[in-house]
N, C-alpha and C positions, 0 to 999 in steps of 0.2 A: 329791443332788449332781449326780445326771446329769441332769434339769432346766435345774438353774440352768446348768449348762456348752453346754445346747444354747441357752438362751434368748440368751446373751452371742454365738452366730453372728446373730441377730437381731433386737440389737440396735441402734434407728436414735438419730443423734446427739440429736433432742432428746424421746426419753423420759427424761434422767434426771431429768426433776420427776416422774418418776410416784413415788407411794409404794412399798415393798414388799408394802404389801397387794394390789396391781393389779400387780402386776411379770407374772408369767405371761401375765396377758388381756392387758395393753397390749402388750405386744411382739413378742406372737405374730401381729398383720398389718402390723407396719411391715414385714417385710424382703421381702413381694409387693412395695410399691412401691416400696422402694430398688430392688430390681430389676429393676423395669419403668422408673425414672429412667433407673440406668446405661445405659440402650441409646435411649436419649429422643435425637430427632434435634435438632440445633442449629439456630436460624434467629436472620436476623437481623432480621425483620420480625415485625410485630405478631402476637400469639399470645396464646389462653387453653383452659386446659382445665380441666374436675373430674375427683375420684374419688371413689368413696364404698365403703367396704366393711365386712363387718359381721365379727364374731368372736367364735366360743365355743367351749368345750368341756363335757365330764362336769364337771367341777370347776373351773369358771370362769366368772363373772358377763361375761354376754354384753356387748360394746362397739362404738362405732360410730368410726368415724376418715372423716374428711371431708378432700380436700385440695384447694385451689385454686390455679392457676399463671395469671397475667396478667401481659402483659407488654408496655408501651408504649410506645414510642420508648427512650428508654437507661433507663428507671426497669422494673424486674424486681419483682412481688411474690407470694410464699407464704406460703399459711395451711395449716396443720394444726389441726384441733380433737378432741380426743377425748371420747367420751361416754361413759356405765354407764347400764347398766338402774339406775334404782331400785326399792326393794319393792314400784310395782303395775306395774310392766313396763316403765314409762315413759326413755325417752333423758335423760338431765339431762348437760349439761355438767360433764367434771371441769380441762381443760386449753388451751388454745387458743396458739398457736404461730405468729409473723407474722415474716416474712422480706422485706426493701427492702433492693432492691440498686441503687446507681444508679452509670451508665458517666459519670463526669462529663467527662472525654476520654478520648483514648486510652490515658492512661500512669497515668490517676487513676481507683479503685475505691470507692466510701463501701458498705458493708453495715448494716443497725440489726436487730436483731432483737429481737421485745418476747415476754416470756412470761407467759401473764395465767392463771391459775387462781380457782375459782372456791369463793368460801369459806361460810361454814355456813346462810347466811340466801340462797345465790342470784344473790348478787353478782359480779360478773368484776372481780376485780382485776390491776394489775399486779404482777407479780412479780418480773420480771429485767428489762435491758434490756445486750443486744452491743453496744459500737458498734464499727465495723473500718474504719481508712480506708488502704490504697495504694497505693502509687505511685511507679512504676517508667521508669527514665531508657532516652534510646537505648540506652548499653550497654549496657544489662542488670540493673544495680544496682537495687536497691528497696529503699523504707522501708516498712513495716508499722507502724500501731498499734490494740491493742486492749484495747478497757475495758468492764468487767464491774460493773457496779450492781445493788445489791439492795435491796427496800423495807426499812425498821428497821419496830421493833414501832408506829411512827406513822405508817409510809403513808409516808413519806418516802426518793428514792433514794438510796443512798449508793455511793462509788466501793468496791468490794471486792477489787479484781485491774484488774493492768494490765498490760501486756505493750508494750515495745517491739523491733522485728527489724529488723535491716537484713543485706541479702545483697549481696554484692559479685563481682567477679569477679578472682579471682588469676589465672586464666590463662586462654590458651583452654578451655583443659581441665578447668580446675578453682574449683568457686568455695563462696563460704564464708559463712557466716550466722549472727551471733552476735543472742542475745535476752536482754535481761533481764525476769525476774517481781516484781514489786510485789506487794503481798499484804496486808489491812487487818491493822494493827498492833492493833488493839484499841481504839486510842484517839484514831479520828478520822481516823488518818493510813495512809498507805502504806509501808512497809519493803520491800527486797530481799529475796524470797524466794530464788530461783530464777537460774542463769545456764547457758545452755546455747554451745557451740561445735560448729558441723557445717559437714566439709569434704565435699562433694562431686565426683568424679574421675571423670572417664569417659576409656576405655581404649582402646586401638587399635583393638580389636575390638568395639567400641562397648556394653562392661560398662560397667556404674556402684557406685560402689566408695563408703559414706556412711556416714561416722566421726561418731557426735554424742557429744560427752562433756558431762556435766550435773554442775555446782557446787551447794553448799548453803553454806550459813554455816555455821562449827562454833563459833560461842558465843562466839568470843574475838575477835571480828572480822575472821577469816579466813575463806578460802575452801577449799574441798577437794573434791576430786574424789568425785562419791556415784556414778556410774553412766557405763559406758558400751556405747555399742550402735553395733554395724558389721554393716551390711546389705552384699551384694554380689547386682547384678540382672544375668544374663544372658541376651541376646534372641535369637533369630535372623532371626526373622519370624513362626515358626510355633510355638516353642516356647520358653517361658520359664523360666528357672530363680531364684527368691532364696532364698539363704540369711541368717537374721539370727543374730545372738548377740549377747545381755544379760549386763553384767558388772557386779553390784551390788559396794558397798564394806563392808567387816564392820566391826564398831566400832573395828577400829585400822587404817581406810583401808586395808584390803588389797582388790584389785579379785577377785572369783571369777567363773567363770560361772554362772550363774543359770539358763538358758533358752535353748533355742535353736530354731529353728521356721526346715522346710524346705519353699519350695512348687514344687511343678511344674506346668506350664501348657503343654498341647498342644491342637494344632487339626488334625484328620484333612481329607483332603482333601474330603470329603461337607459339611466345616462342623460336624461336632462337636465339641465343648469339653470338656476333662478336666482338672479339676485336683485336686490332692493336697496338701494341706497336715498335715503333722507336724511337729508340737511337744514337744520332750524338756526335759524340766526335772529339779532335784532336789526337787521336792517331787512329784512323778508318786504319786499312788494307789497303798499300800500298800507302799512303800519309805521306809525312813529310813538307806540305806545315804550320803547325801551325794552319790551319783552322779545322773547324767542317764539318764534314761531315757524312752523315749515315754510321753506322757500322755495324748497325743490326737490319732484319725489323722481328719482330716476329707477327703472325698473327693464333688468334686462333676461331675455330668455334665449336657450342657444339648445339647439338639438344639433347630434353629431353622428352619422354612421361611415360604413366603409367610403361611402362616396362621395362624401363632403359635409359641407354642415350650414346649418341657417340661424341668424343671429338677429332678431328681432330685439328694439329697443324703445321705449317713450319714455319721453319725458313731461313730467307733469309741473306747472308752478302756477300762483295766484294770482289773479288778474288785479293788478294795482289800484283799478277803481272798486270793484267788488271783491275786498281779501275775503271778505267774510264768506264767497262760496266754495273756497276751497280749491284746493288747486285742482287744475285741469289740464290735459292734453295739451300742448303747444306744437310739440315736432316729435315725429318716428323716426327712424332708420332702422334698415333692413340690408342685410350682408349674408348673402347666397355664395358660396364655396363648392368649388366641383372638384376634386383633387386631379393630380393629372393620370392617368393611363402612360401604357408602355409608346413611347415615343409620342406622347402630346405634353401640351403646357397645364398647369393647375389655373383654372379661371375663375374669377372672382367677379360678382357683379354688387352695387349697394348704391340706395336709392336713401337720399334725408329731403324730407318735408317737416315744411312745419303749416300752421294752422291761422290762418289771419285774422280779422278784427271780426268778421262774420262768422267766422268758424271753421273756415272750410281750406279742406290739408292742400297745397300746392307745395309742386317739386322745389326743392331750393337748391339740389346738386344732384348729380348722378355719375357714377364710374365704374367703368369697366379696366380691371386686368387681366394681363397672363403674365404668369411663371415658370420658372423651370426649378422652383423650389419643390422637393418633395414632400408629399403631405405628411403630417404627422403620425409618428406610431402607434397603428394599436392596441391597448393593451388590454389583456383580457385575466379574468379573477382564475388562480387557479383551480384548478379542479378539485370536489371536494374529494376526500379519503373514504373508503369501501367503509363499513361499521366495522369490519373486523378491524380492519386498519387502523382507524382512529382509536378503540380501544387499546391498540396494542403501545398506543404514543403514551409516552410518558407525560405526565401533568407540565405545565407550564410551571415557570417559579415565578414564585410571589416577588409581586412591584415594591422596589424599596420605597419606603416612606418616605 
């Protein structure tokens, strides 16, 4: 169990075609490069890079993950491919992962993403196909639609999920987004699965306050309330607070809460990063008391200079025979970043252990990358104004209310 709960921090959006036979190897070097993404500086002009990195452990069949970013005038495109040894050593392709994104103007998005796996004779076929197109007015308003195909047992796509969203603006302050889900009925067709409602509110003090409540069909042609979830984001500059809470429906539609998961995010003046995220539920490891109790305290720390950056993590949770000692140490992970120099690659190395029945931390994966991604920009505070200077600046104007 402690496994599977550190794998789910590292999990990237599109392994879920992996099987569960490969669940462990595949996932364990997606979240180096999500990581190395989130901090990927933005441009608006032409750009391409690779990566390539490899992954194994004691008890996992070694894998190779390839990823490409090109980008040409408004059309954007990503591959990800993943490979396995096979039994004489050899890389064979098990997945491959393509991403098109095109700016078709300003206020219009088209996305396609194709997902092609490769089946018993060597062949790549396709598998899925996204499409997303939006498209959002002066004020604010947007329409989203997205539709989800899947080959049938002839090769053939078929629509299987479809989503349409539109968000609006109630106030200045607050605005609102309702979506319906389509979902293959079995026979050909599409039916309403799904209906969600999220109001969005931001607060004097510049909190953000996000009500989403989610509809199901209850059989008789009616709608009822299955779940809702209210998030609250508090910022200052330097330090972040959200707390969420999930409030599932029990068979006679009574709302309870289910989960609640609190993160904190601070930035020390040097540029170091701490954050802390716990999660209480009532289904926490070795309680069946009905209450909430922590389940899992995840805690991450990231230092960053000109020449890369180091990204320390553990995770803590309760030992299901003894809840009552409180959670503890299970798995680390550590993620070393070297950026690249003038004519080499940016290399990445990161190492996940976890801790066994004894106690004691053993490798569970290890991987090394290179890039040809360039590191992130850095940015630095401006400098402050001379005293005559600042004196001579005119007062700032007062925050409307």
């Amino acid at each position: 169990m402690a496994h599977a709960r550190l794998l789910k921090h590292i999990l990237p959006p599109a392994a879920s075609v992996l099987t569960k036979s490969i669940f462990c190897t595949a996932l364990c070097f997606a979240s180096a490069i999500c990581l190395q993404a989130q901090d990927s500086p933005k441009s608006s002009g032409d750009e391409s890079w690779t990566t390539t990195s490899e992954a194994g452990g004691p008890n996992a069949n070694p894998s190779r993950n390839t990823e490409s970013h090109t980008k040409s005038g408004n059309r954007t495109v990503d591959k990800r491919r993943v490979e396995f040894r096979d039994a004489n050593g050899r890389y064979q392709p098990f997945s491959e992962t393509e991403t098109e994104t095109v700016q078709v103007d300003d206020a219009t998005t088209r996305t396609i993403v194709r997902t092609y796996q490769w089946n018993g004779s060597g062949q790549r076929t396709l598998a899925q196909v996204s499409e997303e197109a939006s498209h959002t007015t002066a004020g604010g308003d947007a329409h989203t639609e997205r539709k989800t195909s899947s080959t049938d047992v002839n090769g053939h796509l078929q629509v299987v999920r479809r989503e349409i969203a539109d968000t609006k603006k109630i106030s200045a302050n607050v605005e609102e987004t309702k979506s319906t889900v389509y979902q293959s009925d079995g026979y050909g067709g599409l039916a309403q699965a799904e209906q969600t409602q999220e109001l969005k509110t931001r607060g004097a003090d510049d909190s953000v306050a996000v009500k989403k409540t989610t509809l199901a069909p209850d059989g008789n042609g009616k709608w009822r309330v299955s779940g809702v979830t209210e998030k609250t984001i508090k910022d200052d500059g330097q330090n972040r607070t959200t707390e969420e809470r999930v409030s599932r429906a029990d068979i006679e539609g009574r709302l309870k809460e289910s989960s609640r998961t609190v993160s904190k995010e601070a930035e020390s003046p040097t540029g170091e990063k701490r954050s802390t995220v716990e999660t209480y539920s009532v289904d926490a490891p070795g309680y069946s008391d009905g209450r909430m109790h922590v389940s899992e305290r995840v805690t991450t720390v990231k230092k960053k200079d000109a020449g890369g950056e180091i990204t320390e993590r553990q995770i803590e949770q309760p030992n299901a025979a003894y809840p009552s000692d409180g959670p503890k140490v299970t798995a680390r992970t550590k993620y070393v970043v070297k950026y690249a120099g003038p004519g080499t690659s940016t290399q990445e190395s990161k190492t996940v252990e976890v801790r066994d029945v004894s106690g004691n931390f053993h490798v569970l994966s290890s991987e090394t990358e290179k890039s040809t991604q360039p590191p992130p920009q850095q940015t630095q505070a401006p400098p402050k104004p001379a005293p005559d200077a600042a004196k001579s600046e005119p007062p700032p104007p007062p925050k409307k209310p």
